[in-house]
C-alpha positions as CSV (number, residue, x, y, z in Angstrom):
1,X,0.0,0.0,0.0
2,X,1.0,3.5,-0.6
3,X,0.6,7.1,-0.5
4,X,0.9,9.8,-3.0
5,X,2.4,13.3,-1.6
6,X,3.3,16.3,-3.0
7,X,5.3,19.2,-3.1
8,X,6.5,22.2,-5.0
9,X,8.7,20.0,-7.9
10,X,6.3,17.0,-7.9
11,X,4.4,14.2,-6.5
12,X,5.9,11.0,-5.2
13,X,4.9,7.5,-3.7
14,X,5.3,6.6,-0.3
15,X,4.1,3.5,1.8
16,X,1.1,4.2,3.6
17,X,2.0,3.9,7.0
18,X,5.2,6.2,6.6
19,X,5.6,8.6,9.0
20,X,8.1,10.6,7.1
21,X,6.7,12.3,4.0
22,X,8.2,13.8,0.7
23,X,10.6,16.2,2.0
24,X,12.4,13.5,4.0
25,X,12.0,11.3,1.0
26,X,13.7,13.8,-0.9
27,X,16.7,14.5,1.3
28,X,17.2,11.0,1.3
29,X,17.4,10.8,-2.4
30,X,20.1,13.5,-2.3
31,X,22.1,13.7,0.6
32,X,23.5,9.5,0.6
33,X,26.5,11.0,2.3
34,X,27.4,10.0,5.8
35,X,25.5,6.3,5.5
36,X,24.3,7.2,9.0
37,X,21.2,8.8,10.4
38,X,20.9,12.3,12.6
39,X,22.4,11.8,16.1
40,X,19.3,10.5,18.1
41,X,20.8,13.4,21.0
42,X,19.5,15.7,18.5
43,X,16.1,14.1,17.4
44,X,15.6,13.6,21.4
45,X,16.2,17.8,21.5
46,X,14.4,18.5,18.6
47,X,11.1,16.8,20.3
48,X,11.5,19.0,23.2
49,X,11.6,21.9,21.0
50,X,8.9,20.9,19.1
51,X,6.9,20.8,21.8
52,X,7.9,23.8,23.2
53,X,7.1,25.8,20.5
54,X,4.3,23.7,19.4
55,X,2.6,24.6,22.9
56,X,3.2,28.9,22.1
57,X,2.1,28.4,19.3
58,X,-1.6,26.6,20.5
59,X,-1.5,29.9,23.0
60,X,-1.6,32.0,20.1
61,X,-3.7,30.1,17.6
62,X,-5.5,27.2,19.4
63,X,-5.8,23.7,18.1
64,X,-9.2,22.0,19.0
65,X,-7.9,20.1,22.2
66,X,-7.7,16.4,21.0
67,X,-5.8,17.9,18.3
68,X,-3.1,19.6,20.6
69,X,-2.8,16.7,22.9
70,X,-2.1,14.4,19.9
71,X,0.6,16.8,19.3
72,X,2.0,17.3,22.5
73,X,2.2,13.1,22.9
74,X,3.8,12.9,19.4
75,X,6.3,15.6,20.6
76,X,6.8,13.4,24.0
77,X,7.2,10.3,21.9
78,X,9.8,11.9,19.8
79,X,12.1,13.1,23.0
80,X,11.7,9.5,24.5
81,X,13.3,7.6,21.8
82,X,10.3,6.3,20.5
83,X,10.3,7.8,17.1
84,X,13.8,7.3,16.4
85,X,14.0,5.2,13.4
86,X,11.5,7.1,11.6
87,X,13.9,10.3,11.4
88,X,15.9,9.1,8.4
89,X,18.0,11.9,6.9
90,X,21.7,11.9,6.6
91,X,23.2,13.2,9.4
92,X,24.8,15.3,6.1
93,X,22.8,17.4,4.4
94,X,22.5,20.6,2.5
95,X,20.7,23.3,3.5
96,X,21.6,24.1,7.1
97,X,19.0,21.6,9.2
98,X,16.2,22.0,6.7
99,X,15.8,18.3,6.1
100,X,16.2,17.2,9.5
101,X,13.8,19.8,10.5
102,X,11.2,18.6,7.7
103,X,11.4,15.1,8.7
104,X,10.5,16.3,12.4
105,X,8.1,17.9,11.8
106,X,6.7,15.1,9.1
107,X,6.7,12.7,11.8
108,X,5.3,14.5,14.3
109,X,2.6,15.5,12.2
110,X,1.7,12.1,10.8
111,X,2.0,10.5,14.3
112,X,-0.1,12.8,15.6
113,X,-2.7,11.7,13.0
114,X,-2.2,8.1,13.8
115,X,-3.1,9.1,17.3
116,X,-6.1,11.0,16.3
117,X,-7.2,7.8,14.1
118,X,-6.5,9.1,10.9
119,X,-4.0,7.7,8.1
120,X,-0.2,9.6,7.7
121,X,-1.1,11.9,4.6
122,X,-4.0,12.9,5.5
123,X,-2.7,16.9,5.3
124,X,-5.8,18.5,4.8
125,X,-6.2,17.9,8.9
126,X,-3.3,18.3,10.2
127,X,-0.3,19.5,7.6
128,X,3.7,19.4,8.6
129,X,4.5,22.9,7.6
130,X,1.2,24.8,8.4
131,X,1.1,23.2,12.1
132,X,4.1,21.1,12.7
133,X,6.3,23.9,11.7
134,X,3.9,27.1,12.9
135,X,5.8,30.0,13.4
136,X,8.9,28.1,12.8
137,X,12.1,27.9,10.9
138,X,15.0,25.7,10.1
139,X,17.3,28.7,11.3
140,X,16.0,29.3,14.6
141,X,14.8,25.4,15.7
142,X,17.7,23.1,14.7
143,X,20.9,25.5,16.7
144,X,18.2,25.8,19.3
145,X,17.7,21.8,19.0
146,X,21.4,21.6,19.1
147,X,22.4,23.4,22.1
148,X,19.6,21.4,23.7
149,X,21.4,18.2,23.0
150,X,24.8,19.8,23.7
151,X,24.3,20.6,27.0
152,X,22.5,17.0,28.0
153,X,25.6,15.4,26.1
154,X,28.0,17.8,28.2
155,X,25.9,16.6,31.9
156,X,26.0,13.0,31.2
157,X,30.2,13.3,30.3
158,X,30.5,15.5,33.4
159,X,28.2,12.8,35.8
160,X,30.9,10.1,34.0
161,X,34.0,12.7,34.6
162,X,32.6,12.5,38.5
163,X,32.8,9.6,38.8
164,X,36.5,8.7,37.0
165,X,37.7,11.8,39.4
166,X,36.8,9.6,42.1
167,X,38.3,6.1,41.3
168,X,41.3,8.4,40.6
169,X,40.7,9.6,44.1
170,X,40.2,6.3,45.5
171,X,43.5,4.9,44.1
172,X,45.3,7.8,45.4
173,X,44.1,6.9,48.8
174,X,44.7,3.1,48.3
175,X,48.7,3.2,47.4
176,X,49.7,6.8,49.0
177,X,52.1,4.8,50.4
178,X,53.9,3.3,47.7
179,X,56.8,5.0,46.8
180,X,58.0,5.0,42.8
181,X,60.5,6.5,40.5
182,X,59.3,9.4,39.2
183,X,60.3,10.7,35.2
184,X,60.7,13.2,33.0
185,X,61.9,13.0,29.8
186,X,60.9,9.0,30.0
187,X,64.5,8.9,32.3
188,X,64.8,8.7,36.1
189,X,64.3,11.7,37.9
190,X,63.5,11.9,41.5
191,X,61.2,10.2,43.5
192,X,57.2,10.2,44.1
193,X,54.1,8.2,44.9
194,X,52.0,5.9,43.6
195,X,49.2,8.3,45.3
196,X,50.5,11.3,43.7
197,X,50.6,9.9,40.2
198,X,46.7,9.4,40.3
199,X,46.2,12.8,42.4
200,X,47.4,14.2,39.5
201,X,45.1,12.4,36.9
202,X,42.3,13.1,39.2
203,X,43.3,16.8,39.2
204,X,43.1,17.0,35.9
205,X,39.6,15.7,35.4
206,X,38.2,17.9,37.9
207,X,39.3,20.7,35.3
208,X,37.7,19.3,32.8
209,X,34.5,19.2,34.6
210,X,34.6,22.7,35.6
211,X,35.8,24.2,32.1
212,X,32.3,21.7,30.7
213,X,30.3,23.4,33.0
214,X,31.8,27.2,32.4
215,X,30.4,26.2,28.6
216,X,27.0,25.5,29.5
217,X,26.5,28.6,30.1
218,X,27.0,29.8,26.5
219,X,24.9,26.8,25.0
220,X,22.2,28.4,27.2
221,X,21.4,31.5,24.9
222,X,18.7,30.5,22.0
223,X,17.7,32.2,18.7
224,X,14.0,30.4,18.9
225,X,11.6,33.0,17.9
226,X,14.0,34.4,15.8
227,X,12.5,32.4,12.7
228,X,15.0,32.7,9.1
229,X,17.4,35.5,10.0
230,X,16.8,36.4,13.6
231,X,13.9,39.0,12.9
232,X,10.7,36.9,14.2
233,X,9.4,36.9,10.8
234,X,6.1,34.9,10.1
235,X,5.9,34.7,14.0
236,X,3.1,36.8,16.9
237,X,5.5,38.8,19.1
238,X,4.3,37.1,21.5
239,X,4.6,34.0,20.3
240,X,8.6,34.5,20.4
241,X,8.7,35.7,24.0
242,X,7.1,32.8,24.9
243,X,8.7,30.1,23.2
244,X,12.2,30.0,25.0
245,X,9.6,30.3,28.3
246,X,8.1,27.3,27.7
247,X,11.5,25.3,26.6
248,X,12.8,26.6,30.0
249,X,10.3,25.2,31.7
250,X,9.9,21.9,29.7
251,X,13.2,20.8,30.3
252,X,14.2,22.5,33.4
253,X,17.2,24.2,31.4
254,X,17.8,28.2,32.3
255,X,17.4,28.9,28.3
256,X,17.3,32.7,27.5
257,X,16.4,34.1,24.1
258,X,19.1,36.1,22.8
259,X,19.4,39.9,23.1
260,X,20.3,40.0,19.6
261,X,18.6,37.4,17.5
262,X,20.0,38.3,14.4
263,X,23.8,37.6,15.6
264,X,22.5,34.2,17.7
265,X,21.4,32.9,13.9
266,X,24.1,33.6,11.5
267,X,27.1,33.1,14.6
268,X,28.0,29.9,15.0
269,X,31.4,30.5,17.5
270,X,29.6,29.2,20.5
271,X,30.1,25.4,19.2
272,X,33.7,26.4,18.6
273,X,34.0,27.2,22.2
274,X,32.4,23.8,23.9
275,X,34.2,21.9,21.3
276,X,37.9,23.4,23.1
277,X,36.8,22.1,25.9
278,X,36.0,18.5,24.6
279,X,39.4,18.8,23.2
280,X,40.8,19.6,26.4
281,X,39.1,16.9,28.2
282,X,40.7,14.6,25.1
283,X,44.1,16.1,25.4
284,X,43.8,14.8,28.9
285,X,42.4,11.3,28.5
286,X,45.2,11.2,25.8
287,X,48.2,11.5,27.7
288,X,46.7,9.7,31.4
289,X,45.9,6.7,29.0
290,X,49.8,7.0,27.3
291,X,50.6,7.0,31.3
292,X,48.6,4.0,31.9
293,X,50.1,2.2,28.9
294,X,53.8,3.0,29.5
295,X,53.3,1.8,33.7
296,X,52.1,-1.0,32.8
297,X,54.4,-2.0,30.3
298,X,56.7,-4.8,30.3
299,X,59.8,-2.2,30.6
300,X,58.3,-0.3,33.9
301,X,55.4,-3.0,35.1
302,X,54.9,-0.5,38.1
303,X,51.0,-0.8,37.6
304,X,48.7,-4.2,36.2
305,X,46.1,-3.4,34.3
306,X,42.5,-5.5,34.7
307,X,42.9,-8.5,32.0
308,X,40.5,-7.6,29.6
309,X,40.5,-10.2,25.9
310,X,42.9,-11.9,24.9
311,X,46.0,-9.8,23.3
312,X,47.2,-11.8,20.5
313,X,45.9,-14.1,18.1
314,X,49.4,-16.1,18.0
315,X,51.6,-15.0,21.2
316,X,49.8,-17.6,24.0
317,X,49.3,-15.3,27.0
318,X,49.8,-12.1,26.1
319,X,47.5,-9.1,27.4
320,X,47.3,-5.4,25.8
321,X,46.1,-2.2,27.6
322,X,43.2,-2.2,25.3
323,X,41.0,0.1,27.1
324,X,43.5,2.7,27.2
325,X,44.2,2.4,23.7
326,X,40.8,2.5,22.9
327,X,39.6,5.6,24.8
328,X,42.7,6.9,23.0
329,X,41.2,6.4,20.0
330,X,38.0,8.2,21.2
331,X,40.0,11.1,22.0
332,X,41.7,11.3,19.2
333,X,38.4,11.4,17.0
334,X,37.3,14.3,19.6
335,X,40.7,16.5,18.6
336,X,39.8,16.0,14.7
337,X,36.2,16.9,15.2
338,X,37.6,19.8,17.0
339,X,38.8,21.8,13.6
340,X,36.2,20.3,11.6
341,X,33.8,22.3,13.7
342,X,36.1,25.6,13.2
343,X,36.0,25.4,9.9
344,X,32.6,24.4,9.5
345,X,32.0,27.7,11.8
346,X,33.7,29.8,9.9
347,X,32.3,28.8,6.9
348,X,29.0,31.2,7.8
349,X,27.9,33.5,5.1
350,X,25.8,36.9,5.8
351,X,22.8,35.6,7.8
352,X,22.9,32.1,7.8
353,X,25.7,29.1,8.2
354,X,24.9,26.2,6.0
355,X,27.1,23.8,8.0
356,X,25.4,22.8,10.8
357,X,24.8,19.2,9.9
358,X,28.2,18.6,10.1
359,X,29.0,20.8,12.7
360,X,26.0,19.6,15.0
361,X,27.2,15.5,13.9
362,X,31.1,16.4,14.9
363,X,30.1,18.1,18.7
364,X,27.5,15.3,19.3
365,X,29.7,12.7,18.3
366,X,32.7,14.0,20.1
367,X,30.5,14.4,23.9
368,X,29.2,11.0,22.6
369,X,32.4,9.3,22.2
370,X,34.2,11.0,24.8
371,X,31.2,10.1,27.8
372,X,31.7,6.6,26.9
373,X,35.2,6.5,26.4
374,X,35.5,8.1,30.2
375,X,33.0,5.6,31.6
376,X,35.1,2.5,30.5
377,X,38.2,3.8,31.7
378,X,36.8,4.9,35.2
379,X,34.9,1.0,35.0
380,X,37.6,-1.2,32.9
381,X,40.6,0.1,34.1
382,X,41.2,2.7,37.1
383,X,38.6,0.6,39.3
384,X,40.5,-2.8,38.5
385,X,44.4,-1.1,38.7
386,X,46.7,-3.4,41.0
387,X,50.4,-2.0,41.7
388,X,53.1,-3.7,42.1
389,X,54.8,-3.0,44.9
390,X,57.8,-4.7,44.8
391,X,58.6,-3.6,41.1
392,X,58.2,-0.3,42.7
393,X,61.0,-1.3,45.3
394,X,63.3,-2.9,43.4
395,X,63.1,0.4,40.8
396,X,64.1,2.4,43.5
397,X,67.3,0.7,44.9
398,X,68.8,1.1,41.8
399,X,67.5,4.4,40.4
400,X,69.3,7.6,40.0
401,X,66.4,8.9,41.4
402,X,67.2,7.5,44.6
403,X,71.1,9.2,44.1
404,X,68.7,12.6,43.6
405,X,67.3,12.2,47.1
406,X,70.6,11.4,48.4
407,X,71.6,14.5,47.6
408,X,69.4,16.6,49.7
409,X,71.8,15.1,52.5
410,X,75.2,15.2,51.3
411,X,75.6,17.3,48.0
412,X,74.7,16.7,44.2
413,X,78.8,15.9,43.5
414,X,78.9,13.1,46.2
415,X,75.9,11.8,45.4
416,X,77.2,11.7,41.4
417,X,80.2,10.2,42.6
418,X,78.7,7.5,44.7
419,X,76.2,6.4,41.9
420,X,79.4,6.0,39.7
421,X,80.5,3.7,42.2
422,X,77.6,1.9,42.3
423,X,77.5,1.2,38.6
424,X,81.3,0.6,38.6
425,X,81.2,-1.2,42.0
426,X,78.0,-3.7,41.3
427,X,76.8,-2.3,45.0
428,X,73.7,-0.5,46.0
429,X,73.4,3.1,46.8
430,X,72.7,2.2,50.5
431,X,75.6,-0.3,51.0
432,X,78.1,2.9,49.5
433,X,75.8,5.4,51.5
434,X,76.8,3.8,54.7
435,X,80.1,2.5,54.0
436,X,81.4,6.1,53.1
437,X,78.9,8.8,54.1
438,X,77.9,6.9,57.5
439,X,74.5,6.9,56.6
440,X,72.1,4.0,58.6
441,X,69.8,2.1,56.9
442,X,66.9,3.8,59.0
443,X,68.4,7.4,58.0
444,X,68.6,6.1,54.4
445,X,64.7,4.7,54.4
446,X,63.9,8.2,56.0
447,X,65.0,9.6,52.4
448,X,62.7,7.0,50.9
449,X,59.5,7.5,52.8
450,X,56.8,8.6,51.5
451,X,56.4,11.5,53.4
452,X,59.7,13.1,52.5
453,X,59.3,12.3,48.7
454,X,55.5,13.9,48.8
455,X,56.6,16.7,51.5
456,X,56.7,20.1,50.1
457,X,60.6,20.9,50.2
458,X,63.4,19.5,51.6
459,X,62.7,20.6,55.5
């Protein structure tokens, strides 16, 4: 069975029970870019907006009730998931949103017809651009539908940034004891904790969850009312006051319409600004999972990693540090996306940028894969660490980090000259400390505690 719709350049067939219509018919037919479908963060946003400006409208120009409550649940349905695989588009597309914003409000509009117990098509009822779209654009719906999605993307990988801060925290707590050789340069240097090492990573995530919360604020400020260009055309002044209300209020987000429309709809720096904090947080996750890798390496072995799959399809026993690597990988996508949004950006003309799509599929698939990627490494990896303690040890009594705190006690050229004699000598720094600088084995674990390596200074 099928349906026959029609727009400005034509008629064309659809199954009957479609929910999509001709314009998301059409997009499909020219936009077989990306192979995959809109972000379902942004179809979940685009329901709420719907709805919000669905409702301002209905205060402005009422439906007949059963009408508006058919609406309203299509809207709902749409936010919850439910109408997911019926929003088909390319997540690339020409024509800054249009198509995604045309199959919205196609679906909406034809399950809100099922609901009322009419067949999808049947227009002359309720029609997809007269009242799915009312008072609406493209330019002012799909950023506002973006920054929705943003900012519930940015919350869940802040809740998951929370909670690998912690199990950082935790392991600090757990092996604050354990003293290690500490390096820069990948050489010997002096010596540190176990503790400290993880105080560190969990020092840096607590950055990145304050720099994702500074850029909430920004995602905050909407163009919605603002229709094509940011000058409310087509829509009641009313109608645009009260649209970002209700939005606020629908989704318990402090959303304020922008003071100047006109620049909130052609501007698209704001994205540019969230995404250099997701490439922050990346940077981060980048070089704690390098960290992670080279400790538990066969050449340090300072730190065991939870056993994960097997790491070889022809070396019997052999284990990689695959989560690392792969939330590696996650962040390294994140960094890319990060000048692909720049440039897509800056790529604006006059009142309008064309490149959302791309834009809006980059941030959402950077929050996306960095949220995830920061879960399994707080719940495959940090949670599961073991250290090995005697590794640790045994790295000490032979470092030239250990000569480094010897020389807090008797000068940098003694302690030089007694790691020379070491080496030469085949004897540990604590045999030669005692034997020609008197120092006891007691005073010479003193210099190896962990609260002289950790205490600020030398006294």
């Amino acid at each position: 069975m099928t349906r026959t719709e029609t727009d400005s350049l034509g008629s064309h067939e659809l199954p009957a029970d479609a929910l999509h219509g001709i314009h998301t018919l059409r997009a499909c037919e020219n936009f077989p870019l990306a192979q995959r479908r809109v972000q379902a963060a942004l179809i979940h946003a685009y329901g709420s907006v719907k709805e919000a400006c669905l409702q301002a409208a209905h205060e402005q120009q009422p439906w007949p009730a059963s009408v508006w409550e058919a609406l309203r649940a299509a809207c709902r349905e749409m936010q919850q998931g439910q109408l997911d695989t019926h929003v088909i588009v390319d997540a690339l597309q020409g024509g800054a949103g249009t198509s995604t914003n045309l199959n919205v409000c196609e679906v909406i509009t034809n399950r809100a017809l099922v609901l009322l117990g009419h067949s999808p098509g049947t227009y002359d009822i309720l029609d997809p651009l007269e009242d799915g779209n009312r008072f609406q654009s493209t330019n002012d719906t799909y950023p506002t539908a973006l920054r929705l999605a943003a900012i519930r993307e940015l919350q869940a990988l802040a809740e998951a940034l929370t909670k690998l801060q912690k199990s950082c925290e935790q392991t600090e707590q757990t092996w604050a004891h354990t003293v290690k050789v500490g390096r820069t340069q990948l050489q010997d240097a002096v010596l540190t904790t176990m503790g400290r090492t993880f105080s560190a990573f969990a020092e840096a995530f607590a950055r990145d969850r304050w720099r994702l919360y500074k850029c909430e604020e920004r995602l905050r400020v909407v163009n919605l009312g603002g229709t094509a260009i940011g000058s409310g055309l087509g829509a009641p002044r009313t109608y645009i006051f009260r649209a970002t209300e209700i939005l606020r209020s629908l989704t318990g987000i402090g959303f304020a319409r922008a003071e100047n429309l006109t620049d909130a709809t052609q501007n698209a720096d704001v994205f540019v600004e969230v995404s250099g904090m997701l490439k922050a947080c990346a940077t981060n996750l980048c070089k704690i999972c390098t960290d992670l890798r080279l400790l538990s390496s066969a050449s340090f072995g300072e730190l065991t990693l939870p056993a994960r799959q097997a790491g070889s399809s022809i070396m019997p026993g052999k284990i990689n540090p695959v989560i690392p690597e792969a939330v590696t990988q996650a962040a390294l996508r994140a960094q890319a996306n990060d000048q692909l949004i720049a440039t897509a950006a800056s790529m604006g003309n006059l009142e309008l940028n064309a490149f959302l799509p791309v834009l809006a599929d980059a941030l959402l698939e950077s929050t996306g894969l960095l949220t995830q990627g920061t879960r399994i490494l707080e719940s495959h990896c940090i949670a599961g660490i073991q250290v090995n303690e005697n590794i640790c040890q045994q790295q000490i009594e032979s470092s030239t980090a250990t000569a480094t705190a010897l020389a807090s006690r008797i000068g940098y050229h003694a302690a030089n000259a007694l790691l020379q004699q070491a080496r030469s000598r085949n004897k540990t720094l604590r045999e030669l400390a005692q034997s020609i600088h008197g120092i006891s084995s007691e005073a010479f674990d003193e210099l190896l505690s962990p609260e002289t390596v950790t205490r600020l200074g030398d006294r």
